[in-house]
N, C-alpha and C positions, 0 to 999 in steps of 0.2 A: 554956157552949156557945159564949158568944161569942169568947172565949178561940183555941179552936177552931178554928171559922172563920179567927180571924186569922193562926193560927199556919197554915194550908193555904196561902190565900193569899200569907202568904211565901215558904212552899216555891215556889209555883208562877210566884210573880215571878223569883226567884233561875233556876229553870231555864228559865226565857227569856230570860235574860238571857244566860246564859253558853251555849247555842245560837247566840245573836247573834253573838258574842266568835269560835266557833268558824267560824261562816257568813265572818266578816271574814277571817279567819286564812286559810279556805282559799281565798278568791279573792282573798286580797294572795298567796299561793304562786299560784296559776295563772298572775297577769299579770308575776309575774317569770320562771315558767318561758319565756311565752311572748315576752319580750322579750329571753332570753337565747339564746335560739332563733334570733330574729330577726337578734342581732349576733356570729350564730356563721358563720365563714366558710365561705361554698357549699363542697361537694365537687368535688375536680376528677375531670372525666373522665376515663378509661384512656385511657392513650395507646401507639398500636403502635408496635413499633421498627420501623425503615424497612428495607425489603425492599433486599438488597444490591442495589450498582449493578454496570453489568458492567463487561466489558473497552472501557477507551476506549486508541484507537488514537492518540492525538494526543500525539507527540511525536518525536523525531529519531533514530536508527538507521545503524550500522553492518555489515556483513555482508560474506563470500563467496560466488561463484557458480560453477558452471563445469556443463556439457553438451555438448549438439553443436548441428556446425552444419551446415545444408546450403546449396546454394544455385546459381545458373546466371551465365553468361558468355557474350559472344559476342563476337568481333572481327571488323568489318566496315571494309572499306576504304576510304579514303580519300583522291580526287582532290580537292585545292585546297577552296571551298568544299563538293563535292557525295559525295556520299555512296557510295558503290562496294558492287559484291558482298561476302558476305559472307566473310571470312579461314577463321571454321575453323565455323562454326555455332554451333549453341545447344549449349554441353555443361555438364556438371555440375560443382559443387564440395563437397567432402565436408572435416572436419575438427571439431577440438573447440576450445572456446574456456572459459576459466578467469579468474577476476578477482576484484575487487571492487566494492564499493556503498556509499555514502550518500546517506542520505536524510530527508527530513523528511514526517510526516501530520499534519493537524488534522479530528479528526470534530468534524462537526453533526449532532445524532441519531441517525441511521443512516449519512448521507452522510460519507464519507472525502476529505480532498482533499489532494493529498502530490504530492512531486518529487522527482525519484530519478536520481543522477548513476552511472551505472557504467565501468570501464575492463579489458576486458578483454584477453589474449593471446591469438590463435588460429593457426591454422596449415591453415586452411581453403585449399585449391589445387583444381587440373584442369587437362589439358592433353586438347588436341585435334589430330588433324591437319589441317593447310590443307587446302580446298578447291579444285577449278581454280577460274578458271583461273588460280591463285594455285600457286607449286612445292609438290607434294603430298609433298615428300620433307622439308618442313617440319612443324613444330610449334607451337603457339601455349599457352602458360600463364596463368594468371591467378591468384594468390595474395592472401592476407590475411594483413597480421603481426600487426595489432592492431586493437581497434575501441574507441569509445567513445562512449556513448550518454547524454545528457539529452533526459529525460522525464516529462510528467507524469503523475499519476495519479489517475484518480477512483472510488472501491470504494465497496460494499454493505458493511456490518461484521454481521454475524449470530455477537454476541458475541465468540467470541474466532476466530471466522472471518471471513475477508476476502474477498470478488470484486472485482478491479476492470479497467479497461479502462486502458490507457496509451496515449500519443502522445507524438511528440518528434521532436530531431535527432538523427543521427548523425555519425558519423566515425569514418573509415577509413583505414591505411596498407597500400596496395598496391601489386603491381606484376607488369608482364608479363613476360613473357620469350618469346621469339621463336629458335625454333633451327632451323639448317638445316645442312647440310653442310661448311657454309664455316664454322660456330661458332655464336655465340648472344649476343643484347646482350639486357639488362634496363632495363627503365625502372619506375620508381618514382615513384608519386602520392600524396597526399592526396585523399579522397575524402570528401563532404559527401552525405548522403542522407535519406531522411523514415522514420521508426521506426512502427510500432502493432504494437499488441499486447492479451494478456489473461492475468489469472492469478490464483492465488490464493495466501493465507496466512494461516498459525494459528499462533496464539501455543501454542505447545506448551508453555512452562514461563513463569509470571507469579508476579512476586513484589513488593516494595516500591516497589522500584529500576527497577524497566520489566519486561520480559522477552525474553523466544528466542524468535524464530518462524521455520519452517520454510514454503520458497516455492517454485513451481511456477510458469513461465509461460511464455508463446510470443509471439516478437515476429519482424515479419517489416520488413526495410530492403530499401528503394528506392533504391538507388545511382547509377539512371539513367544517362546514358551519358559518360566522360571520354576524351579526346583522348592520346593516346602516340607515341613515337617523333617525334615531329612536330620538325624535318625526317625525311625517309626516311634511312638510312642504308644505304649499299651496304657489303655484305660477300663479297668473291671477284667469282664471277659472279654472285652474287646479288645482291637490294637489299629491305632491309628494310620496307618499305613503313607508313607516315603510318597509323593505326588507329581509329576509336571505340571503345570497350572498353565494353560493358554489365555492371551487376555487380546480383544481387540477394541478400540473405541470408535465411535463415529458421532459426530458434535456436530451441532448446528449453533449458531449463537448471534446475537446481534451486540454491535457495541457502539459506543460514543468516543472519539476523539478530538482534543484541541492540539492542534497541530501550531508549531510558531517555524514564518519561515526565514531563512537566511538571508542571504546577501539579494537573491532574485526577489525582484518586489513579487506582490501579490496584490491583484488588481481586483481593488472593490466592485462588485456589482449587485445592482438591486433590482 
């Protein structure tokens, strides 16, 4: 019996023993899982690709223009310093005008800020008849051969559209002409005057390299008033008489530009 006994209680040592053995086993496995866990590197967040940018305006451009042009005159007489009736009134000048442009923009945000030299040909005239008590058997002209405009520029960019407002100088090559029965003399000026205007432009075709943008705008020049003939110059029995000459323009025109941009890309879209 005692035999027994003894042999149970072995059994019963043995399997708490190896309980033990097992109990160690699983928690040396848990504190390596959990330390490998530890020195396992975080997850990185998802990250979104970034929503395209749009049309930036900011770089240098080439282009043609051409439209019409309208615009007034008047020739008012002239004694010594003082100012005399009027030669032939206020009348009208009608013509078109065609050319080129360059130019440079840099946007900030929305804002556009750019300068824009352009040179165009026109062929803008009117004649009027004298007034008394000036010889009514006269005529008086006023013509434009050419103009040329710097200006700057400051636009709204609404993507690959543009608004903006313009200001500047101009300059002008004209000249009158004065005819009466006896013949006709011409006189020829340079004319210096103040430019504003407004317009707009879209990038119709963008690609690596800059793009094409097609433009619309209206600018109107203050010519103010330039001195002609001066001396009088008699002709027969007539005499050509000393002038102020008023001139103003008002222009409409459309144009083409290929614009190439700088350092900011310019994001293709179709």
């Amino acid at each position: 019996m005692s035999a027994a006994r003894s042999t149970g209680g072995s059994c019963l040592t043995g399997m708490l023993a190896d309980m033990k053995w097992l109990l160690v086993a699983a928690m040396t496995a848990g504190l390596a899982s959990h330390a490998a866990a530890a020195d396992a590197p975080a997850a990185r967040p998802a990250v979104k690709a970034p929503a395209p940018a749009g049309f930036n305006w900011t770089g240098c451009y080439v282009g043609i223009q051409a439209g019409g042009s309208w615009g007034k005159s008047e020739h008012v007489g002239r004694a010594g310093d003082t100012s005399g009736p009027t030669i032939s009134g206020t009348f009208n000048l009608t013509g078109t005008v065609a050319g080129g442009n360059f130019g440079c923009d840099f946007q900030i945000e929305k804002t556009v800020l750019g300068f824009e030299n352009d040179l165009s040909w026109t062929n803008k005239h009117g004649t009027a008849q004298d007034l008394p008590p000036f010889n009514v058997a006269g005529t008086s002209s006023t013509r434009e051969t050419w103009i040329d405009m710097f200006r700057g520029r400051v636009g709204y960019a609404l993507d690959q559209f543009l608004i903006y407002g313009t200001a500047g100088v101009a300059f002008a090559g004209t000249e009158i002409t004065v005819s009466n029965p006896a013949g006709s003399i011409t006189d020829s000026k340079t004319r210096t005057g103040l430019a504003a205007g407004l317009g707009g432009e879209w990038a119709a075709y963008v690609d690596s390299w800059g793009a094409v943008s097609l433009k619309l705008e209206y600018v109107h020049v203050d010519f103010g008033s330039k001195r002609y003939v001066d001396p009088a110059v008699p002709m027969g029995a007539f005499t050509v008489g000393t002038r102020d000459v008023r001139l103003t323009d008002d222009i409409v025109r459309a144009g083409v530009n290929v614009r190439f941009n700088w350092d900011a890309p310019v994001v293709t879209k179709y």
